[in-house]
N, C-alpha and C positions, 0 to 999 in steps of 0.2 A: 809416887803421888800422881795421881790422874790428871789428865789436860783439863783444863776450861772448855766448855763448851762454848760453841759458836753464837750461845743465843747469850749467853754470861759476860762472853767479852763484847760483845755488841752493847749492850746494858752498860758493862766499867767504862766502854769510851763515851757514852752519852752523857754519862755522869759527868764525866770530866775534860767533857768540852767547856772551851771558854765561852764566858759571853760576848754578845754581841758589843761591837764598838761604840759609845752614846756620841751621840755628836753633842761635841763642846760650843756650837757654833765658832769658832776661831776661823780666822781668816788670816792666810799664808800667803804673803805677799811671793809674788815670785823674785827671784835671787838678780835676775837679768831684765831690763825689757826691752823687745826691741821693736822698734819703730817700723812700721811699715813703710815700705822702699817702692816706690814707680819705676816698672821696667820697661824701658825702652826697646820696641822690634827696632825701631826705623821703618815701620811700615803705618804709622798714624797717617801721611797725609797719603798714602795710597789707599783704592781701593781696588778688591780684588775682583775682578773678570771671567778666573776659571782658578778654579781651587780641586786635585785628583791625586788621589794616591797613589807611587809608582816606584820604578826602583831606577836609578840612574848609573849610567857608564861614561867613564871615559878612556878614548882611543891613548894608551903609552905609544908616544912613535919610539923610541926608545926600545923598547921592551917587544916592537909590533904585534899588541894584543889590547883586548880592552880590559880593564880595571874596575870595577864597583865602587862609585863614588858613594851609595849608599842609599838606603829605602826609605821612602818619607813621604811628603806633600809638596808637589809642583804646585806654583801660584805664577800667575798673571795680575802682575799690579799695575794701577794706573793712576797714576800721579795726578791728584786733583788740581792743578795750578797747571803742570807743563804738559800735560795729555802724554806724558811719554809711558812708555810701558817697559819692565825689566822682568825677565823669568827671573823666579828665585826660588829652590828648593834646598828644606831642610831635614837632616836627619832626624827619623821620627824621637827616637830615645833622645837625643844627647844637643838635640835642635842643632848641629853643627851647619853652616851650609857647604852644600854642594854646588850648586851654580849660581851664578848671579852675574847676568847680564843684560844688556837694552836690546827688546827686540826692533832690530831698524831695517827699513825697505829692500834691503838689500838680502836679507836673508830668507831663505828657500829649507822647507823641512821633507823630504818625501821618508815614505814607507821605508823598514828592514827587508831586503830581500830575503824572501821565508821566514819571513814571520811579522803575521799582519797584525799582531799587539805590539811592534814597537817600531819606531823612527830616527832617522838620524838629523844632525844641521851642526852646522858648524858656528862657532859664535867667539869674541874674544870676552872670555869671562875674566872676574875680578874675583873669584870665588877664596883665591890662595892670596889677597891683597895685593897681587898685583895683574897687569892685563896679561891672560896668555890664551893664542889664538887654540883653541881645541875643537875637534871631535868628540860631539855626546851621541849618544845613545839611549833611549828611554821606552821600558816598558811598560806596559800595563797590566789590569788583570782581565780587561777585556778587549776586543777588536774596537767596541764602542766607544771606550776610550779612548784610544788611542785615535780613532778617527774626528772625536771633538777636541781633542789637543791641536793635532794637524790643523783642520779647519780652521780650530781661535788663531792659532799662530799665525795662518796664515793670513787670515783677516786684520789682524794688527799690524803684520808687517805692512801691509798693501796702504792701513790707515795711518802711519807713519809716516810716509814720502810728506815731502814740502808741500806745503798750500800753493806755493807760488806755481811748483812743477802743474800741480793740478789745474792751476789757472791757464798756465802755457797750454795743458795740453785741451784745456775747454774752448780755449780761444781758436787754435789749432783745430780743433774737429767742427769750429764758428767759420774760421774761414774756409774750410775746404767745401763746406755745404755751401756757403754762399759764392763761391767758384762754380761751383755743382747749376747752380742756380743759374749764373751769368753765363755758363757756357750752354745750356740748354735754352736761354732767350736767344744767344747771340746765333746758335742754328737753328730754333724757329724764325728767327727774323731773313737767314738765310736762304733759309726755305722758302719762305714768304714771297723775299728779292725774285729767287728764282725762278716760282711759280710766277710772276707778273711778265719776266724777260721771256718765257717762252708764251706765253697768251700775246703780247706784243709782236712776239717777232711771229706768230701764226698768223696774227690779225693782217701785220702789212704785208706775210709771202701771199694770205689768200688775196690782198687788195690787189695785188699788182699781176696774181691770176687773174683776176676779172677784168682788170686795164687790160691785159694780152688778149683775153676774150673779145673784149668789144671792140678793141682795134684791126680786128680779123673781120 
């Protein structure tokens, strides 16, 4: 017996396709619901400063080598109430964090030697919940990055130090100029003194030439 042709069984399947589904209009409640949940960062009362995509290390002294803390977004937060600022960076996927610490006065970032997309600084992070003093390391995907990292960093550290320190040290640069000041009167006045004791004492050596004079 000879095959069906291709145009024949093309035809038997159209025939006996089903119809299309009618909508019954019914409405299916779903089995579950669930409620919408607010996720907390802990980052609502900051805001951020400098926000960069990077990959971060940390120094194992242990191991003496560095580690891949993991690729993500470095943030510069700043606490709207205590002006304080903390790096925190998280891993892109899984948002886990990598570092999370307060940048404070004391802290200095410079360049990687040979290789001018990344930095080093040492900081005591809280990253693994508790404090531990480390070495990071952070690159980026351009030098220009990494040179506006540096820069912010360091401008926050610097804007960190105590107000007070800052008053001491305005006061301190208040009185050195007004020192500045009283010691340059006190040697024009000197000056002054001196110029007068030599006009004086000129006046009476020539008086007492001209008394010698005329008593001759």
């Amino acid at each position: 017996m000879a095959s069906k042709e291709p145009d024949q069984e093309h035809r038997e399947d159209e025939d006996a396709a089903p119809a299309e589904e009618e909508d019954t209009g019914a409405q299916i409640a779903p089995i579950i619901k669930l409620e919408e949940v607010a996720v907390s960062t802990g980052e609502e009362n900051e805001d951020p400063i400098l926000d960069l995509k990077s990959k971060l290390y940390r120094f194992d002294k242990e191991g003496n080598q560095w580690k891949e803390r993991g690729a993500g977004t470095v943030k510069l937060l700043k606490h709207k109430e205590t002006g304080k600022v903390r790096l925190v960076m998280r891993q892109s996927k899984t948002l886990k964090i990598c570092a999370n610490h307060l940048v404070l006065p004391t802290m200095t970032v410079q360049e990687h030697a040979g290789n001018d997309k990344s930095c080093l600084w040492h900081a005591s992070d809280y990253a693994d919940g508790e404090l531990k003093d480390d070495l990071f390391c952070i690159r980026f995907a351009s030098v220009k990055n990494c040179k506006t990292f540096m820069q912010k960093f360091q401008e926050v550290a610097e804007s960190q130090k105590p107000k007070e320190e800052n008053k001491d040290a305005s006061a301190a640069a208040g009185l050195l100029e007004k020192l500045s000041v009283d010691e340059k009167k006190t040697e024009d006045k000197a000056g002054e003194e001196k110029k007068e004791t030599e006009a004086t004492e000129k006046a009476d050596s020539e008086k007492k030439d001209g008394e010698a004079a005329s008593s001759t």
